[in-house]
C-alpha positions as CSV (number, residue, x, y, z in Angstrom):
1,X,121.5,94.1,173.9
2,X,119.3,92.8,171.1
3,X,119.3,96.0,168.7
4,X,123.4,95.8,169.5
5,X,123.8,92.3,168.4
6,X,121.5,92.9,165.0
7,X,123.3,96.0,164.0
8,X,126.6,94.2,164.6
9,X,125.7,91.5,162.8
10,X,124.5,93.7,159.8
11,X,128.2,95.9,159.4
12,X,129.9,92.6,159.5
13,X,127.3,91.3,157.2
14,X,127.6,94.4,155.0
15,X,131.8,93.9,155.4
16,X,131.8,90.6,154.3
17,X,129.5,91.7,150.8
18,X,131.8,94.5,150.4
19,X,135.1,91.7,149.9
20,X,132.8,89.2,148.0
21,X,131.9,91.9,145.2
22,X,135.6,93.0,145.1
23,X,136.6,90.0,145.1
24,X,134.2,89.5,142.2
25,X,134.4,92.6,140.3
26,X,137.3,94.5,141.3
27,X,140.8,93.9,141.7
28,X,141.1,91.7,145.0
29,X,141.8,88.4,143.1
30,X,145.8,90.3,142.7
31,X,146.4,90.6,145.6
32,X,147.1,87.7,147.5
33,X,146.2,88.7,151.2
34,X,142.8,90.6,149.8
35,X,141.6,87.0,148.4
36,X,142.5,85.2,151.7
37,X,139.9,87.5,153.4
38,X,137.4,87.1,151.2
39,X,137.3,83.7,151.3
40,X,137.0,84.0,155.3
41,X,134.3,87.0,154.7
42,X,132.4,84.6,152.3
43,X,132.6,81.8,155.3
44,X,132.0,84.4,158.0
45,X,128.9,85.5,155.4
46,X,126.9,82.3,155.7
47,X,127.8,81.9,159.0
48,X,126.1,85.1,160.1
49,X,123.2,85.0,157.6
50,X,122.4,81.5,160.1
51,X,123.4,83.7,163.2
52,X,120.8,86.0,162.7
53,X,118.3,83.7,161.4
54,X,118.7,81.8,164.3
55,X,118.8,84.9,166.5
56,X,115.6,87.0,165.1
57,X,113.5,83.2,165.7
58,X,114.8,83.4,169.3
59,X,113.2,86.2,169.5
60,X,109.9,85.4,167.9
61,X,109.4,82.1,169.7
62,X,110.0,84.0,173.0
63,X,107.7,86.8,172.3
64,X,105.0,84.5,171.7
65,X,105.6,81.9,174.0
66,X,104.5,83.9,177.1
67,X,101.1,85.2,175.6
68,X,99.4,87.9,176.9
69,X,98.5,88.2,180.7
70,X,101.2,85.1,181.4
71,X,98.4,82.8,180.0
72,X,101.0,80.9,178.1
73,X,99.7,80.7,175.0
74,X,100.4,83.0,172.0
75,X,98.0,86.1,171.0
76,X,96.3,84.3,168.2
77,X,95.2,81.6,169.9
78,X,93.0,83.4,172.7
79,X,89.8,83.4,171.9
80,X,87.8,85.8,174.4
81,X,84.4,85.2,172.8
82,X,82.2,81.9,174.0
């Protein structure tokens, strides 16, 4: 589910660029409906950008929150050397 849910998150990221720079350099400031979706795809840009953020910490807090050998504590800090 993880690769899923970053790969979706990157096409809608990529979408949302796509309407910002035609929006920006092209002709979608014309037509009224194409500027009414970029100004959603430039919300629905920051809002992802935090998603994933948000999303890819998940996963590194919970990849080293169980350590190695369910010792609890993260890779770096076991010292097997007295």
């Amino acid at each position: 589910m993880g690769f899923g849910f970053i790969m979706a998150i990157r096409i809608l990221f990529g979408v949302c660029m796509v309407f910002i720079i035609g929006y920006i350099f092209g002709g979608f400031a014309k037509n009224p409906a194409l500027a009414s979706l970029t100004k959603v795809a430039a919300i629905l840009a920051i809002v992802l950008f935090i998603a994933a953020n948000v999303f890819f910490m998940r996963l590194v807090f919970r990849h080293t929150a169980g350590g190695e050998h369910g010792t609890g504590q993260p890779k770096w800090q076991q010292c097997r050397y007295k």
